[in-house]
N, C-alpha and C positions, 0 to 999 in steps of 0.2 A: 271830709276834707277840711270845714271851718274846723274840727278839733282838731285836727294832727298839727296844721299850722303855728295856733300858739305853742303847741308843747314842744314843737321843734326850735320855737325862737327861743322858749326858756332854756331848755339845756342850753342851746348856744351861749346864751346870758349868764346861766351859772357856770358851763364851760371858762368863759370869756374872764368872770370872775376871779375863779380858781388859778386860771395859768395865770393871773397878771401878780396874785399872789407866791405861787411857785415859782416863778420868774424874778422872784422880787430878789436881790445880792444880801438884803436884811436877812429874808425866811430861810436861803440855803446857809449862812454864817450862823444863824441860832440854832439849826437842825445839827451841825459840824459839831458846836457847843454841845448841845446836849450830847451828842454820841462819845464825844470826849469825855465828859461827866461820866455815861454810863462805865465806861472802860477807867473811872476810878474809881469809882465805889465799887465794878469786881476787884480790883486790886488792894481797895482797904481790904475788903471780907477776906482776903487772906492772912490778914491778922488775926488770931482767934480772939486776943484779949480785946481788941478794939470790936471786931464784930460782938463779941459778948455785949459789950459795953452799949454799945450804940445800936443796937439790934434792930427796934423800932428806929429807930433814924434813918438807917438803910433801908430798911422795909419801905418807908415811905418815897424816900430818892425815888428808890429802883419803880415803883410805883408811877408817881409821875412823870419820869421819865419815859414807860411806857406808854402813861396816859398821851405827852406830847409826839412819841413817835406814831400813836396809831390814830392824833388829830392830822400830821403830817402827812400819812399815807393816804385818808381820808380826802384831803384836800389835792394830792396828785389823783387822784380817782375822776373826784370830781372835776378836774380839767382836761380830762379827757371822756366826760361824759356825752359827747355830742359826734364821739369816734371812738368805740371803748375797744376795737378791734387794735389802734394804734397803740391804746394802753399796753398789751401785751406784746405787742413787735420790739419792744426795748426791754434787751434782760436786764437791764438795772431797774426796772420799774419790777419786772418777775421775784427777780429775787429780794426784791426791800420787800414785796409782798408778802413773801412766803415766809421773812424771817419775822416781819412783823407779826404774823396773824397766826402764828406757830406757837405763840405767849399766850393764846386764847383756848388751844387745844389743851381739853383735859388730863387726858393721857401723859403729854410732855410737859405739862406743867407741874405735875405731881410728881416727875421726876427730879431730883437736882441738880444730878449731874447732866442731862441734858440741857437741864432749863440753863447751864451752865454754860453750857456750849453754845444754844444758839445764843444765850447773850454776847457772848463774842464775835462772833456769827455780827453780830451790828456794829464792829468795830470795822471790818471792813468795808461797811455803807460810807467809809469817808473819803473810798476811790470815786463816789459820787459825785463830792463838791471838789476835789482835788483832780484838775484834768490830767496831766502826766503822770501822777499816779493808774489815774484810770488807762493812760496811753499802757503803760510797765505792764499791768494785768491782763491788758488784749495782747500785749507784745509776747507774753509767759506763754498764755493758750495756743497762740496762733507757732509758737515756736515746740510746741508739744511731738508733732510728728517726726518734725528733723530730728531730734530731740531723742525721738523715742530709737531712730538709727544712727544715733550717734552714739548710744549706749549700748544698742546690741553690735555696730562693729568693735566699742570697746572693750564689753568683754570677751568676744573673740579676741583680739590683741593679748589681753591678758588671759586667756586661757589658754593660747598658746605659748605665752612664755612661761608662764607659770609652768606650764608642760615641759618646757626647755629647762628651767630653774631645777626641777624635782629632778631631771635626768641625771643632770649634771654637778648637782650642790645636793642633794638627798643623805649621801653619807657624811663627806663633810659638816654640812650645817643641819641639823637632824630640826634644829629651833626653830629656823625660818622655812625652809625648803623640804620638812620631814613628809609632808602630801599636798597633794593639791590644793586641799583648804588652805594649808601653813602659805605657799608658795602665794597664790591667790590673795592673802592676805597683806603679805610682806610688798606685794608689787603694787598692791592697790595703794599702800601707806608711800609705797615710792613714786607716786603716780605726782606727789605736790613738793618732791624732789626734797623732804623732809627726812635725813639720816640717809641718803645718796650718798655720803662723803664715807661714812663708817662701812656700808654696804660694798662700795669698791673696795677699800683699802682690805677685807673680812674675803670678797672673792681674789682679791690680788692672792692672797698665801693661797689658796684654794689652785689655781690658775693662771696666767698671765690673760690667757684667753677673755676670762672672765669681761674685762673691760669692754669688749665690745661686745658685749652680751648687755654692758648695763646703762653702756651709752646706747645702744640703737633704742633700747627702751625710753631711755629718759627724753629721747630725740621724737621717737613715732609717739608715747603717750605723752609725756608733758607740754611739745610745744605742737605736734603737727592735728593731732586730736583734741586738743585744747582752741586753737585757733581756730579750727571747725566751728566749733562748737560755739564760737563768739562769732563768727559768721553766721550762723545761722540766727543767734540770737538779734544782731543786729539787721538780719533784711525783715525779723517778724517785727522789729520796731518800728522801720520805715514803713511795714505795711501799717500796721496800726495807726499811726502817724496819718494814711494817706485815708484810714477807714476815718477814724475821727473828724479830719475835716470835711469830708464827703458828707457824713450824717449831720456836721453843724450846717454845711450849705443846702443840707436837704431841709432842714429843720429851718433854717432861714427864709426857702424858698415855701414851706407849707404855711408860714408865718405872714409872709408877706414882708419879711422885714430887711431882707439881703436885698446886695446891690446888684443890678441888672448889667449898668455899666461895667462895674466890676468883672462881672462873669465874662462879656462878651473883649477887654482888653485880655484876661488870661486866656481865653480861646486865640486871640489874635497873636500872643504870644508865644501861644504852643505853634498858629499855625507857621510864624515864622521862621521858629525855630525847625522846623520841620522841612522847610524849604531851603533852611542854611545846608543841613544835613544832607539833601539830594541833591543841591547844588553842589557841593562838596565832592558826593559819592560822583556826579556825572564830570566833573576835573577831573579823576583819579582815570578816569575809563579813556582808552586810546581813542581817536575821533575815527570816527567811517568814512572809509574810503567815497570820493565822489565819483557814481557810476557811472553820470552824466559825462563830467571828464573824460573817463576811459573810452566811451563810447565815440568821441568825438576824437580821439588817439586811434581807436582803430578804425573808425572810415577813412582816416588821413593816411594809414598804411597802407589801407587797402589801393584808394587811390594812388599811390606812389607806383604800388608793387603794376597795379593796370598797365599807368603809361608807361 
């Protein structure tokens, strides 16, 4: 029990150490720096004559550059040495891990074109130091499901017109509307109402009909499927929005460093607003009859009808 004690106050100490440096606005603005840096020296080496040139000069950028991303990740480790279970519960700590320590593996370092890839792979570590960035990239994942039937009832949509289009424009227009692919093709290019004007006036000689064949489309895909689709993107932002400050006030509250006050005026602000609302909703409702009254109306009958 005398050992476990000091070794638990050290980690705390080096813990305590590490986050006040992680924590610091200097270490997250240099880390930003470098990561910007790395994502231009990919971009020189896509000069050949310059990369020829400078070969050894890049060699060594790229070098220290990872030498400072894998002191940086080093140094988030160690601030979460004294809870390394928490290390892990933030996928941004996950994945700076695994893009950092993926430079180390033999296999994909010997490759280029990977080694390629996950250098890029660290350019979006800078949804780290940029919060509404980072809000956009929770708002993208968490809008993925709507997302994902927002696309299967679109191509329903258009695989049914497409099907309409080939029935009916097939001989006619053999370019556009010659198969399914063709027809599919042509509706999805009209989907961003881009050559809609040549497409009517092409089914007008075809039809008179045509026309409402290309406005119902340009009506259900361009604005009513489209509109969707920015609704849903917009409530995955308000979620995100609502996850991000929840994990600053969590991370506040593990800290010791959030306001108490604070917390307890926002409760007192929900709860009144809460009470505005059911004061509200109890206006709207017709008042209850008083039973008492009635009952005192009909003994007064009753006696009437007696004497």
């Amino acid at each position: 029990m005398t050992d476990a004690m000091p070794a638990g106050r050290g980690r705390r100490k080096l813990a305590a150490r590490c986050r006040r440096i992680t924590e610091d606005p200097t270490f997250g603005m240099t880390v930003f720096v470098v990561i910007l840096l790395n994502a231009a020296l990919m971009g020189a080496e896509t000069y050949s004559g310059l990369a020829r040139t400078h070969r050894q000069a890049l060699g060594i950028a790229e070098e220290c550059c990872l030498a400072l991303f894998t002191l940086e990740m080093l140094l988030r480790i160690g601030s979460f040495i004294d809870r390394p279970k928490a290390f892990f519960r933030d996928p941004w700590n996950v994945f700076d891990l695994l893009v950092v320590a993926s430079a180390f593996v033999p296999l994909l370092r010997e490759n280029t074109t990977v080694l390629r890839l996950l250098r890029l792979a660290r350019v979006l570590r800078t949804a780290r130091f940029l919060p509404h960035l980072r809000i956009l990239l929770i708002a993208v994942g968490r809008s993925l499901p709507g997302t994902a039937s927002f696309l299967f009832v679109g191509a329903l949509v258009l695989y049914v017109y497409a099907m309409v289009g080939w029935v009916c424009f097939a001989e006619s227009d053999p370019q556009h509307y010659g198969s399914i692919g063709r027809a599919s093709l042509t509706l999805f290019l009209l989907t961003t109402l881009d050559g809609l004007t040549d497409a009517v006036r092409a089914g007008l000689q075809i039809s008179r009909f045509s026309i409402i064949y290309y406005a119902s489309y340009a009506l259900l895909a361009s604005f009513v499927l489209v509109n969707v689709l920015i609704g849903v993107v917009l409530n995955s932002l308000d979620e995100a929005r609502e996850m991000e400050a929840e994990d600053k006030r969590a991370r506040e509250r593990a800290d010791g460093t959030g306001d108490p006050a604070g917390e307890v005026r926002e409760r007192i602000v929900a709860a009144r607003i809460a009470l505005d609302e059911l004061e509200a909703s109890l206006a709207d409702t017709p008042p209850a009859p008083d039973r008492g009254k009635e009952r005192e109306e009909n003994r007064e009958r009753e006696l009437e009808s007696a004497v």
